[in-house]
C-alpha positions in Angstrom: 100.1 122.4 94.0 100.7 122.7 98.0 103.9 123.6 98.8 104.6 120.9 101.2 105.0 118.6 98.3 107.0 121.0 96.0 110.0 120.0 97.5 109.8 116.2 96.6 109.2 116.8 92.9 113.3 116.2 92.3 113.1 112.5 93.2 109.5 111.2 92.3 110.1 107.6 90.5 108.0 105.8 88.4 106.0 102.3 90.1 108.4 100.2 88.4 111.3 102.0 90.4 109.6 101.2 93.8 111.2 98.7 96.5 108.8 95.4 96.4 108.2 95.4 100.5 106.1 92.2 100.3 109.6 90.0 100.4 112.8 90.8 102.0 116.4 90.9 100.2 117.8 88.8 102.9 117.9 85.1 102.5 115.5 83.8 105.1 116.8 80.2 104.1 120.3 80.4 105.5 121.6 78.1 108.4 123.6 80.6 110.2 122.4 83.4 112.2 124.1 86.6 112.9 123.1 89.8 114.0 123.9 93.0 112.0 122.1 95.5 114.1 120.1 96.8 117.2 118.4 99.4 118.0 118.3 101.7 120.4 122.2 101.6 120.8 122.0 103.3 124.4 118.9 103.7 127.3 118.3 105.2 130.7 117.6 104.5 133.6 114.9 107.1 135.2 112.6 107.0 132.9 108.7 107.2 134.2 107.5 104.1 132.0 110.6 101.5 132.6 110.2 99.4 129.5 112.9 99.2 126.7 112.4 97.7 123.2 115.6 96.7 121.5 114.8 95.9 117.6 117.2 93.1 116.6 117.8 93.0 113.0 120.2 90.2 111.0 119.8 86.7 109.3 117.5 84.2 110.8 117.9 86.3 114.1 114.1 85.1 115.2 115.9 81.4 115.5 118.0 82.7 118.5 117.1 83.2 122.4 117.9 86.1 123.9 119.0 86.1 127.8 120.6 88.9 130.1 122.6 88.7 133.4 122.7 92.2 135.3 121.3 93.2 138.3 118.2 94.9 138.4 117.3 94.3 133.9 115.1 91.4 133.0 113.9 90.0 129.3 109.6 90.8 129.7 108.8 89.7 126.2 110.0 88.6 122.9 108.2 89.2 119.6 108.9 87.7 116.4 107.0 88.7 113.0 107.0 86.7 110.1 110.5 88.0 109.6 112.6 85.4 110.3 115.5 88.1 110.3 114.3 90.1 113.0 113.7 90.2 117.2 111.8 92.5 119.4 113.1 91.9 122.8 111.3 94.1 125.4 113.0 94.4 128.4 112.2 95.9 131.8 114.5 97.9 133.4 114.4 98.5 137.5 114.9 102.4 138.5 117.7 101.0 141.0 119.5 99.2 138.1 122.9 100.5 137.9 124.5 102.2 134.6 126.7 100.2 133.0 127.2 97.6 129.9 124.7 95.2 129.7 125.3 92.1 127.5 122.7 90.1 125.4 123.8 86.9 125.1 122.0 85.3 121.8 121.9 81.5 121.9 120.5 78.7 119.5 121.7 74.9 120.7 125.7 75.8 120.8 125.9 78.7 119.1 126.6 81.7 121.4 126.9 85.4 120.3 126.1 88.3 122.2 125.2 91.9 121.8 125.3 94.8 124.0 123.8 98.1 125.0 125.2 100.8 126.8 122.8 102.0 129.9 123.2 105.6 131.7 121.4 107.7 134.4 119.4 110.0 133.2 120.0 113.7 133.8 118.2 115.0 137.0 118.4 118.6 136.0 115.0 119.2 134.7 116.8 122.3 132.4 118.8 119.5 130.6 115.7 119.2 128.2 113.5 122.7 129.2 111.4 123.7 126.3 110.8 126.4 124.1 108.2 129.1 125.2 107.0 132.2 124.2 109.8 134.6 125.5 112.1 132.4 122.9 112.4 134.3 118.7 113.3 130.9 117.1 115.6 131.2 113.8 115.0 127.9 111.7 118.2 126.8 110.0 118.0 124.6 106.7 121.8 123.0 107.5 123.6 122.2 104.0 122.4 125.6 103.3 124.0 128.1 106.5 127.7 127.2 106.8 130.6 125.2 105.8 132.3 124.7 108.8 133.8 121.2 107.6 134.7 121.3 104.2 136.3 117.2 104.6 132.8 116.2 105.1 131.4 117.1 102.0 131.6 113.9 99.9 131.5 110.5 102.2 132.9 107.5 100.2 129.9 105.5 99.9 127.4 108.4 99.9 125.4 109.5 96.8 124.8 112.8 96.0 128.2 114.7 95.7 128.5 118.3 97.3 127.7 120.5 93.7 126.7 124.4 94.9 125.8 125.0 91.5 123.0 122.8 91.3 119.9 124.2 93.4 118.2 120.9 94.6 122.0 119.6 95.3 123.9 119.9 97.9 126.0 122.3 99.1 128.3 121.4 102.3 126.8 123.0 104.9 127.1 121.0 108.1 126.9 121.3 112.2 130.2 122.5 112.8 129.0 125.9 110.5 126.6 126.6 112.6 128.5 125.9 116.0 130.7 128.2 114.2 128.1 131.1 114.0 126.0 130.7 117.3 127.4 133.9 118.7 125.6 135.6 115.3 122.7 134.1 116.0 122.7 135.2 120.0 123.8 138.6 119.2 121.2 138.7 116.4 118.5 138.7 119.5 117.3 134.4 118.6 117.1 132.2 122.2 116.2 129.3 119.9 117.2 127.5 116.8 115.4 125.0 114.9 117.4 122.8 112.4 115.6 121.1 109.5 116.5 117.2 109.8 120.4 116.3 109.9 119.8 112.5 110.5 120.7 110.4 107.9 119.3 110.7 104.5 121.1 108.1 102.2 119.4 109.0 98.9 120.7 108.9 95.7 119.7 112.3 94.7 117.9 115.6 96.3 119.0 114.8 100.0 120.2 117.8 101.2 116.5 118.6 102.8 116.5 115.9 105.2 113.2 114.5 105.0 113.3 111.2 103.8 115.0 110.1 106.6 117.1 106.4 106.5 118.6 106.0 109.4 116.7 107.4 112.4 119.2 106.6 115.3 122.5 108.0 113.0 123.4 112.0 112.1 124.1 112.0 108.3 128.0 112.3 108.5 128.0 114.6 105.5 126.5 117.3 108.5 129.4 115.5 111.4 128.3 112.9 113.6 126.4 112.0 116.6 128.8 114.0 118.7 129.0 116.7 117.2 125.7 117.1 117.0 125.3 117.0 121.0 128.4 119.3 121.7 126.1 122.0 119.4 122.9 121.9 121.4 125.4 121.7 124.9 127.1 124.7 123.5 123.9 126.4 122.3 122.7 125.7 125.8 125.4 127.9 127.5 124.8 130.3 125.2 121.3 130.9 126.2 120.0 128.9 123.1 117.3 126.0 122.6 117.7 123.7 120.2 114.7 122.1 118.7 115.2 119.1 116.7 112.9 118.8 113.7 111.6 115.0 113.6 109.2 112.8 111.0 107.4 109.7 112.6 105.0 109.5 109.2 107.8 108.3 106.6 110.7 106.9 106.0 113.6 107.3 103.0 112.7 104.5 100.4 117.0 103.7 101.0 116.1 103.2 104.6 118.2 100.1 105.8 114.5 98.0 106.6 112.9 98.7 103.1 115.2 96.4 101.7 113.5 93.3 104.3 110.7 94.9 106.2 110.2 93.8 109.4 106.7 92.5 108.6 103.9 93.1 106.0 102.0 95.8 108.2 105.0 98.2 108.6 104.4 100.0 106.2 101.1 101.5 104.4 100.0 100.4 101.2 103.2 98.2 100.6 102.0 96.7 97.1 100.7 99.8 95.3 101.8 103.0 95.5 99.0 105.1 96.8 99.8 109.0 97.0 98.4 110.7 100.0 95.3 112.8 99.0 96.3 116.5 101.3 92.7 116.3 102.5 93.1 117.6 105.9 89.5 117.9 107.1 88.7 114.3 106.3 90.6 113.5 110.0 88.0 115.7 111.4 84.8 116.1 109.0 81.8 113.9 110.8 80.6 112.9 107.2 84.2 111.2 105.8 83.9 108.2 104.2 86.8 105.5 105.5 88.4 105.1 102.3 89.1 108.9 102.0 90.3 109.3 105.7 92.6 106.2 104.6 94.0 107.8 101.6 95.0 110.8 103.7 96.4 109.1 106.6 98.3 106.2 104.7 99.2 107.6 101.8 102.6 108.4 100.5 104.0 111.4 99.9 106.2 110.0 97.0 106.9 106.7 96.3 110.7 108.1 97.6 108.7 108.3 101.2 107.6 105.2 102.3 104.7 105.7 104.8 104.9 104.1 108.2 102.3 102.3 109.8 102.1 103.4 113.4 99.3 101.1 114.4 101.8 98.6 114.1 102.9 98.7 117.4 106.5 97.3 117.5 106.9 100.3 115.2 105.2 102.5 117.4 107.1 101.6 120.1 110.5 102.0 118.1 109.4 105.8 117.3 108.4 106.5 120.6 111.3 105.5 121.6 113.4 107.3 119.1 112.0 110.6 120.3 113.1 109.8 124.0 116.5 109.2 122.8 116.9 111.9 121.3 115.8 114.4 123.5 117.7 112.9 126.5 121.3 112.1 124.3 121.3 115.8 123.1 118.9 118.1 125.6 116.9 119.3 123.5 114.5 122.5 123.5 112.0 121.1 121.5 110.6 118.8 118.7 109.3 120.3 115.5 106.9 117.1 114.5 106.3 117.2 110.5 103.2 116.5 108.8 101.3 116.4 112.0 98.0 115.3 110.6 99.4 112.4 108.3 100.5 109.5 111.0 97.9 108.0 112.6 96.1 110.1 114.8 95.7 108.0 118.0 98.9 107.0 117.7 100.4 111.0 118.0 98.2 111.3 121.6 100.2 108.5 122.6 103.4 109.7 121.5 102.9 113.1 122.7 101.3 111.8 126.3 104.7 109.8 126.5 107.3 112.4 125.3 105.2 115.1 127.8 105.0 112.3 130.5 108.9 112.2 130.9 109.4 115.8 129.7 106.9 117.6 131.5 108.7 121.0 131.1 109.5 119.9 127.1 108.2 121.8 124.2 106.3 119.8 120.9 105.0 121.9 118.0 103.2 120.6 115.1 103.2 121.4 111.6 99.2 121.1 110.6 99.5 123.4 107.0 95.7 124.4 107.1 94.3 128.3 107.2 91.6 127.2 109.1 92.0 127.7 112.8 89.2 125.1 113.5 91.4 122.9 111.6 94.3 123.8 113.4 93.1 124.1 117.3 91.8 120.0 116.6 95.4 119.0 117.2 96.1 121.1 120.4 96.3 120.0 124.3 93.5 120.4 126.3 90.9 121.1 123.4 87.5 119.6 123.3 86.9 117.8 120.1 83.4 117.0 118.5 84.7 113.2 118.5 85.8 113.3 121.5 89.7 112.9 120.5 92.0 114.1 123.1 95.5 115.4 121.9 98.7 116.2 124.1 100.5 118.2 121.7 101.4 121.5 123.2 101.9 124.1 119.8 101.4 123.9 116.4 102.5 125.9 113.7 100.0 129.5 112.8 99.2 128.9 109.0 96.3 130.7 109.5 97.6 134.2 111.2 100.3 133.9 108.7 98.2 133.7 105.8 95.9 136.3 106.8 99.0 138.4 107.6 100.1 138.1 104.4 97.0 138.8 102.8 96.6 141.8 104.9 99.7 143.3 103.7 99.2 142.3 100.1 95.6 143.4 100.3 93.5 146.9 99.2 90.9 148.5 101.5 87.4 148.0 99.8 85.1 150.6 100.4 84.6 150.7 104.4 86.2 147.4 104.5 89.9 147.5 105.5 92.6 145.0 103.8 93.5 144.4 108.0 90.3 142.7 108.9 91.0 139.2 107.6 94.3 139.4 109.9 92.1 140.7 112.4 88.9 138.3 112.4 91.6 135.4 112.3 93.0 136.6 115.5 89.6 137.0 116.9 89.2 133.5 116.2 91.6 132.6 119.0 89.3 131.2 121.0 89.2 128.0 119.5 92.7 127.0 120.9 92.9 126.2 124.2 96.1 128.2 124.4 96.9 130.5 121.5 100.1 132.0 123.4 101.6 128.7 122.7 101.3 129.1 119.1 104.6 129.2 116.8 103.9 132.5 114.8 106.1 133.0 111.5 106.0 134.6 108.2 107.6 132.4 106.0 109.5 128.9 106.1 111.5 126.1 103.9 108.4 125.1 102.7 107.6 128.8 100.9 108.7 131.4 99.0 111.1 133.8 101.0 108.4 136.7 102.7 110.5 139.4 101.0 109.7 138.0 97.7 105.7 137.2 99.0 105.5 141.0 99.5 107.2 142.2 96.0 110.6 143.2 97.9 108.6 145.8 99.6 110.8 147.1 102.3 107.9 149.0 103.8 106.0 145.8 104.2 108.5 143.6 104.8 109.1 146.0 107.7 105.2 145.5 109.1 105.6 141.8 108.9 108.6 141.4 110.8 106.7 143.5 113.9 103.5 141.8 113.4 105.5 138.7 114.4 107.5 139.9 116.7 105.1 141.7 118.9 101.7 139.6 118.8 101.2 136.3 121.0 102.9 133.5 120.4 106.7 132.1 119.6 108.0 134.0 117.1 109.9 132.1 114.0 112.2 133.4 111.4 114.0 131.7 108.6 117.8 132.0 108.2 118.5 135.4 105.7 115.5 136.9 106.7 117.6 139.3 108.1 118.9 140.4 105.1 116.4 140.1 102.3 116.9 136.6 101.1 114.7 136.5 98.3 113.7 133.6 95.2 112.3 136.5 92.6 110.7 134.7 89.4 111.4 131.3 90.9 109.5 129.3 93.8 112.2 126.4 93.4 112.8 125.4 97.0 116.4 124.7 96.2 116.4 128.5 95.4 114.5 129.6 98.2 116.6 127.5 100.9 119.9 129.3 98.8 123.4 129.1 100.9 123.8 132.1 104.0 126.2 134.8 102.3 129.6 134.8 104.0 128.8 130.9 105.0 131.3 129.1 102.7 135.1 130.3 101.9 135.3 132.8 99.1 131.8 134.3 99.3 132.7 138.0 98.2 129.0 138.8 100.1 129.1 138.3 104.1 125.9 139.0 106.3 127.8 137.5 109.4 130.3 140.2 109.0 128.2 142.7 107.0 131.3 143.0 104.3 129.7 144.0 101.1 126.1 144.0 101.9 123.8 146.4 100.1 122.2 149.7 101.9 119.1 147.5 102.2 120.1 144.5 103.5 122.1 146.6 106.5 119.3 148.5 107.0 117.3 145.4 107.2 119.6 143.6 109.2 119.8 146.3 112.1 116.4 146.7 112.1 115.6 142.8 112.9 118.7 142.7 115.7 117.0 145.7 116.9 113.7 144.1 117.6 114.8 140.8 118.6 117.0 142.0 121.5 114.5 144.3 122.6 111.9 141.7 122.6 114.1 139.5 124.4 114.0 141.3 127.2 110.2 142.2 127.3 108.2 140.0 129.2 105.1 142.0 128.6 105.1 140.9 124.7 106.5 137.0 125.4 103.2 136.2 127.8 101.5 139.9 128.6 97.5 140.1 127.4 96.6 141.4 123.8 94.2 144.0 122.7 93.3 144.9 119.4 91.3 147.6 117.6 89.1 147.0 114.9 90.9 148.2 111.9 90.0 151.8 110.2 90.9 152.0 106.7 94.8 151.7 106.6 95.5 151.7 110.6 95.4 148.8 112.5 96.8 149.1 116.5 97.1 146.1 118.8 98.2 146.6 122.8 100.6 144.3 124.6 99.9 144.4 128.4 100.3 143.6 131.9 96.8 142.4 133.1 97.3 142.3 136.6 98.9 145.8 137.2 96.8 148.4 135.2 99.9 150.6 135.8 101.7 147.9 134.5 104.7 147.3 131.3 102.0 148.3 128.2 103.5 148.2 124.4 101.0 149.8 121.3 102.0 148.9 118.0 100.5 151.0 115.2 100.5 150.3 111.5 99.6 152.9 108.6 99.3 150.8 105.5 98.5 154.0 103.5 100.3 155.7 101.2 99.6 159.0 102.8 100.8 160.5 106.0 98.0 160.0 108.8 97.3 161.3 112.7 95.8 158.5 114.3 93.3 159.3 116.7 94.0 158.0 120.1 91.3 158.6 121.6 89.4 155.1 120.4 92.5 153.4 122.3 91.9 155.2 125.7 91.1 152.4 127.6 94.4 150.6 127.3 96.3 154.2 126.9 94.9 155.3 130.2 96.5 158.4 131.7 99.7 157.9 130.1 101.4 161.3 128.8 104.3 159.7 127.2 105.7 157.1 124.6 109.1 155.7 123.6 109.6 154.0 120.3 111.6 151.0 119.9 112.2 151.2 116.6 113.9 154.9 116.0 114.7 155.3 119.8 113.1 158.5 120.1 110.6 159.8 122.9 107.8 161.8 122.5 104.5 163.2 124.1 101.4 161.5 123.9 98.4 163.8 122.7 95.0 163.5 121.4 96.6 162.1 118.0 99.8 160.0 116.6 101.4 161.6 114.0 102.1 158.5 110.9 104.4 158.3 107.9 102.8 156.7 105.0 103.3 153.2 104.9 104.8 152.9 108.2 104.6 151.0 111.5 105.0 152.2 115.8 106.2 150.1 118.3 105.7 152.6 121.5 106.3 151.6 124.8 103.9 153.7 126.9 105.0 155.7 129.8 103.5 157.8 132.5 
């Protein structure tokens, strides 16, 4: 069973348990009209494409008339759906309007009632929402699961799904002021970037701790702080020298979102009469022989029937997720989006949402999670590529499955013969030239979504050593799940709510604390030291964040990649070296001569030790190099 869906297991309900979406719970009958809601609840001006939707939601709302008096904002459109309980009131906005309150007055013969949206300039500085890059080492934070920073915020009086640490899938209190608490571990740790799984809203009555299921998408779930707080983190991560990159879902919804209880119309969501589980068939987006139905199963499929999924050919729901995205990124200054289940919306639907989000964020940062091992598969989704169907995509990174399966595989793997247990690690590489930029890639080796690497490679310190260089020093963005750093493991278990277990030292009265190091094994030190050592020297080496790659075709145990300036042949130039092996091993460096050049020297990063370059490289067994090479 994929992994993706492990996590959802918890919470899947029989059909008899589902929302009926055909009918809403609001009585469309009654006289009076009053609004409850509207969405967005702020806007700016500055924006490239001027046009707002405002998603008015309350009884027999479609009977009113919206009207606005301020200078320079004007009512363009109004849709109704067969709703009566909801508006759609599009408004344009001129560039030279002024910030300010702006009231919608809401009429019906003498009735009068108004609602009103706050409007601000939006930020000049184009580093108020820079994006990730390659030079960043991302650490990807599950949030009930770090810190405690707010222990009042546990329990919310009308919230389901009590704080309880000793249930895995439960949760556990960790929140945004924990990690605010802990950026300076994070910068000191060597990470430029953090990416949070979702802290917006997730009102369910059980299993909510992971985010996902998402039922308010303009609201932080208060159990993690508020709105606020949530912005002071990023500004403070931001003077720290650390992105922030929200994680975001456009394909579902919470089944407790507010509108499943009256839909705003009877194409909102997919399949709303039967529950239809998503298929997982990834190549039916792209195969040239997929039947329709099957395509449609993937695409508009559920998850679980706790996951309604959204229909983003509708497009006053298209609009309202567009817009989401923008309000996000602008109310907090964000890094970077981490799209989920990038395949599963509708695919025309992400080129326009990505074209939008890279049109007024041109320096912004998307990456897309497409959980396929093929590269071919992969590469589909990515700017600038040139599809078979001619489908254009604007998305700028996607997430490496395939080099991280292969990587793992590598390690895991036995040499057969002539054949060396590198090569799948290195043909996938090779393979690179199906994306139209593989140095944007996000490389990792492990997530949420997985069992912890440590535990993928038997708690072998040796190769959990290999993997952490592999990512660190090839192309790409480098990623690496909270506890990495000091062995976080699930042994015997691949429970998610095990694998995402709390950060030790993040909640009062942990006798175990990796922030402070107070009673952590030899091994986890070790490991520890050995990651901060890594990350701050790769955050300061350009050559590995954008510099060409070389590799070597594998020999038995030893596989070597270069890191290089290409336009200075004298230039920055890192070899990194692994011996698989059990046996000690000179490596021959004469094969690697034309990226070693005339060099006499080599430093490495790892014990801090110079030595002299000769015709071979003395190798411990089961050991990796990262030399830099000097003259």
């Amino acid at each position: 069973m994929p992994g993706r869906i492990a996590r959802f297991f918890h919470v899947v309900l029989p059909l008899s348990a589902l929302v009926v979406l055909a009918a809403g719970a609001t009585n469309h009958a009654a006289a009076d009209a009053g609004i409850e809601r509207m969405e967005p609840p702020s806007w700016w001006t500055g924006f490239r494409e001027a046009g707002l939707q405002l998603m008015v939601h309350g009884n027999n709302v479609a009977t009113l008339e919206p009207s606005i008096d301020y200078e320079g904002i004007s009512i363009s459109r109004v849709e109704r759906t067969g709703n009566p309980n909801y508006l759609f009131i599009y408004v344009d906005i001129d560039p030279q309007a002024s910030p300010g309150i702006v009231e919608i007055v809401f009429g019906r013969g003498e009735q009068r009632q108004s609602r009103s949206f706050t409007l601000h300039e939006k930020n000049p500085d184009p580093s108020h929402a820079a994006g990730f890059t390659s030079q960043d080492a991302i650490y990807l934070i599950t949030p009930d699961r770090f810190a405690n920073g707010n222990p009042q915020n546990d329990n919310v009086p009308g919230m389901e799904d009590p704080v309880d640490r000793s249930k895995p899938g439960g949760r556990h209190g960790g929140d945004i002021k924990g990690i605010s608490d802990h950026l300076e571990y994070i910068r000191d740790m060597g990470f430029t970037a953090i990416w949070l799984n979702p802290v917006l809203e997730n009102a369910m009555p059980s299993y909510s701790y992971h985010g996902y299921a998402t039922t308010d998408f303009y609201r932080v779930d208060p159990r993690y702080g508020s709105n606020q707080e949530y912005r002071e983190l990023v500004a403070k991560a931001r003077r720290m020298g650390i992105g922030v990159i929200m994680d975001m879902i456009v394909n579902h919804s919470g089944r407790e979102h507010w509108w499943m209880a009256d839909p705003p119309s009877d194409t909102w969501i997919n399949f709303p009469d039967d529950y239809v589980e998503t298929s997982h068939q990834h190549t039916t987006i792209q195969d040239p022989y997929v039947s329709q139905s099957d395509r449609r199963k993937f695409a508009d499929g559920w998850f679980v029937p706790t996951m309604p999924d959204l229909n983003q050919r509708d497009p006053l729901l298209a609009d309202y997720l567009t817009q989401n995205a923008l309000w996000w990124i602008e109310y907090l200054g964000l890094a970077g989006i981490r799209m989920d289940t990038y395949p599963y919306p509708d695919k025309d639907y992400m080129t326009e949402w990505t074209r939008r989000v890279t049109q007024e964020y041109p320096q912004f940062n998307v990456v897309g999670e497409e959980w396929n091992f093929n590269p071919a598969i992969v590469s589909y989704w990515q700017r600038g590529k040139v599809n078979h169907d001619g489908y254009v995509s604007y998305l700028p990174s996607l997430m490496d499955f395939p080099l991280r399966e292969r990587m793992r595989d590598a390690l895991l793997g036995e040499d057969q013969g002539n054949r060396s247990a590198w090569e799948p690690l290195y043909h996938v590489l090779g393979s690179d030239f199906l994306y139209p930029d593989p140095q944007a890639l996000v490389v990792f080796p492990d997530n949420h979504d997985m069992s912890r690497i440590y535990t993928q490679l038997g708690e072998d310190y040796d190769l959990f050593r290999m993997a952490m260089v592999y990512v660190l020093t090839i192309r790409g963005a480098p990623q690496i799940y909270y506890g990495t750093e000091v062995l976080m493991a699930n042994p015997g278990t691949e429970d998610h709510g095990v694998i995402r277990s709390d950060f030790p030292g993040g909640w009062p009265g942990d006798t175990v604390n990796a922030f402070s190091g107070a009673n952590l094994s030899e091994a986890q030190v070790a490991a520890q030291e050995f990651l901060r050592r890594l990350l701050t020297w790769r955050r300061d080496k350009r050559v590995v964040h954008d510099g060409a790659l070389m590799h070597f075709s594998p020999v038995g145990p030893v596989y070597a990649y270069f890191r290089y300036d290409e336009s200075d042949p004298e230039g920055d130039t890192v070899m990194v070296v692994f011996n698989k092996g059990t046996d000690p091993i000179e490596v021959d460096t004469s094969r690697f001569a034309e990226r070693i050049g005339d060099r006499s020297e080599a430093y490495d990063v790892l014990t801090q030790r110079g030595f002299k370059l000769g015709s071979s490289i003395a190798m411990d067994a089961r050991s990796v190099l990262v030399l830099e090479l000097r003259d």
